[in-house]
N, C-alpha and C positions, 0 to 999 in steps of 0.2 A: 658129922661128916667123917665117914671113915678114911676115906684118902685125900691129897693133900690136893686143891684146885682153889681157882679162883672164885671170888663170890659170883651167881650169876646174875650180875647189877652192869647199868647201862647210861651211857650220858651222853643226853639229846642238846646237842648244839644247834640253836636257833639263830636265824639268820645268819648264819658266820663261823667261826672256826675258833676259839674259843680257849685255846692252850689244851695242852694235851694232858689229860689225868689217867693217866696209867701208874703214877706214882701213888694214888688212892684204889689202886685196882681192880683200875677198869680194863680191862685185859683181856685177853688179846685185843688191839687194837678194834677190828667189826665189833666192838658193843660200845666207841664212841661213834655216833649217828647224828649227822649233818642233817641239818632241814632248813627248808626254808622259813621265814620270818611271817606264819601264818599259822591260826589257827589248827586251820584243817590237818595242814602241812604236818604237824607234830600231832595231833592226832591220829594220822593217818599210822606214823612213825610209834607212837604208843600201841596202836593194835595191833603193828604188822607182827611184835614182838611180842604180843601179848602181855604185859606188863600189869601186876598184879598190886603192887605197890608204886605210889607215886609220888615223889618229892619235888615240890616246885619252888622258884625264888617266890617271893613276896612282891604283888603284881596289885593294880588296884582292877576292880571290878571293869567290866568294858562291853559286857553284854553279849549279845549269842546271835547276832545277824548275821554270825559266819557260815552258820548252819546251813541257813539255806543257798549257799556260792556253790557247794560242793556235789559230786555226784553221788547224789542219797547221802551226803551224810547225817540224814536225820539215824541209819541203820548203823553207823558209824560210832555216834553218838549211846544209841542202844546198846551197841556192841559191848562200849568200856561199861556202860551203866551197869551192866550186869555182870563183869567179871574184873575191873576195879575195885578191889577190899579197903582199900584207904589211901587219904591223899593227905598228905603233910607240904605247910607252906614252913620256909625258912627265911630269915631276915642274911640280906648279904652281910652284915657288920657280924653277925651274930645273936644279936637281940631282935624281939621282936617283939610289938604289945599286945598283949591278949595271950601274951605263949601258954601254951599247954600242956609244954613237956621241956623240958631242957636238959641237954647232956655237956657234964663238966669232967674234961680230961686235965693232965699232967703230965701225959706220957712222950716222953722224947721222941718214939717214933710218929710222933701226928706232926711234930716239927719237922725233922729229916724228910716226911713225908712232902710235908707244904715246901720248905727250902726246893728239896726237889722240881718240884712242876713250878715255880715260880722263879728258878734260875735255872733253867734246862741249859743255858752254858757251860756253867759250871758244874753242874750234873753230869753233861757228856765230858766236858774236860776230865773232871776227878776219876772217872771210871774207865773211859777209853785208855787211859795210857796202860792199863794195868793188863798184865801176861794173865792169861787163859784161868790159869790155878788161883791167884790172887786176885780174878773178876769173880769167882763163884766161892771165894773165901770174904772177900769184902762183902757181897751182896746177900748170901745164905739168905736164896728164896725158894724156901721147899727143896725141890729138887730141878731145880733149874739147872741147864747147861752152859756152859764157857758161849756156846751158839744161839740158847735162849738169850742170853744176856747179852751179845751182840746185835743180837735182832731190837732189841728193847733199846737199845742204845739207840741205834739209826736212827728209828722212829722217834727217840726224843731230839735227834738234830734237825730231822726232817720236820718239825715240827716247831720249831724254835721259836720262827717268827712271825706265828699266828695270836700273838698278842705283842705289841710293844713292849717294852724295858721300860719306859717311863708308865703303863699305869699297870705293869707288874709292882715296879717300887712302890705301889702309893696303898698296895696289900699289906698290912701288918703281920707276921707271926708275933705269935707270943713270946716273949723272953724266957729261955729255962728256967724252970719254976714256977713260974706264973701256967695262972689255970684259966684254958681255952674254953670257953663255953659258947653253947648255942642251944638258941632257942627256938620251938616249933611250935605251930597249932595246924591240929586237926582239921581238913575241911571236907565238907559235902559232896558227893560227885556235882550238884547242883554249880557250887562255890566254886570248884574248881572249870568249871565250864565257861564261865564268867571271868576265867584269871588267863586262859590260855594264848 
């Protein structure tokens, strides 16, 4: 990457609204994407975007009668078949059985990160009081402005209370020093058709 941007990755909220990850950088806000609590729905939402890589929670099997609710999405269905390169299942704890691949960090900013989107409170408190020069001396995000970071702000108030405080608290972060891990496996476009 020669110049500085965000990664270009996307987070499909199904049925619901889901807390805001912009603090994992999802970013600008249009690449988190609402859908409804169906199949099709988040399919439809996958191809409109073209998505080539695919990460989904850890779902059990529930079969593919949705297929035919929808208009053609048997073509739909084709669509991703053939331009989906891989789909990875995740355990929401962290683990998961059968994992395939597991990534273990230590890094303080995956904490700040999660603190962040898990008390957007506190997130907009700490940062909104702060004058122009010491918002983009605290935050140093690339090249962001005193105005990016006011926009990014909003959105994290405006946003606040799309999950409760009581089962934000019931999320763990890790303790500094303690090492974060999570674990994946690999699934089939078959597998993942059957989880959606």
């Amino acid at each position: 990457m020669e110049r500085a941007q965000y990664p270009q990755i996307f987070t499909f909220h199904v049925g619901g609204k889901h807390g805001d990850h912009s603090a994992f950088d999802v970013w600008p806000p249009r690449r988190e994407i609402f859908v409804g609590n169906s199949p099709l729905d988040l399919l439809d939402a996958v191809n409109d975007r073209a998505i080539t890589r695919l990460l989904i929670p850890e779902a059990l099997p529930q079969g593919t009668d949705w297929i035919g609710d929808g208009f053609s999405a048997w073509s739909d269905v084709a669509a991703a078949r053939e331009r989906i390169k891989s789909v990875w299942e995740y355990g929401a704890t962290g683990y998961l059985a059968q994992s395939s691949v597991e990534i273990r960090s230590d890094a303080e900013e995956l904490r700040r990160m999660s603190q962040w989107a898990l008390t957007p409170e506190a997130t907009y408190a700490q940062y909104s009081r702060l004058e122009d020069r010491e918002l983009v001396d605290a935050l140093d995000i690339g090249p962001s402005s005193a105005g990016d970071l006011r926009r990014w702000l909003a959105v994290v108030k405006d946003r606040t209370d799309e999950v409760s405080r009581e089962v934000r608290s019931r999320i763990d972060i890790a303790p500094s020093g303690d090492t974060v891990v999570q674990q994946y496996r690999s699934l089939t476009i078959d597998e993942l058709f059957v989880r959606l």
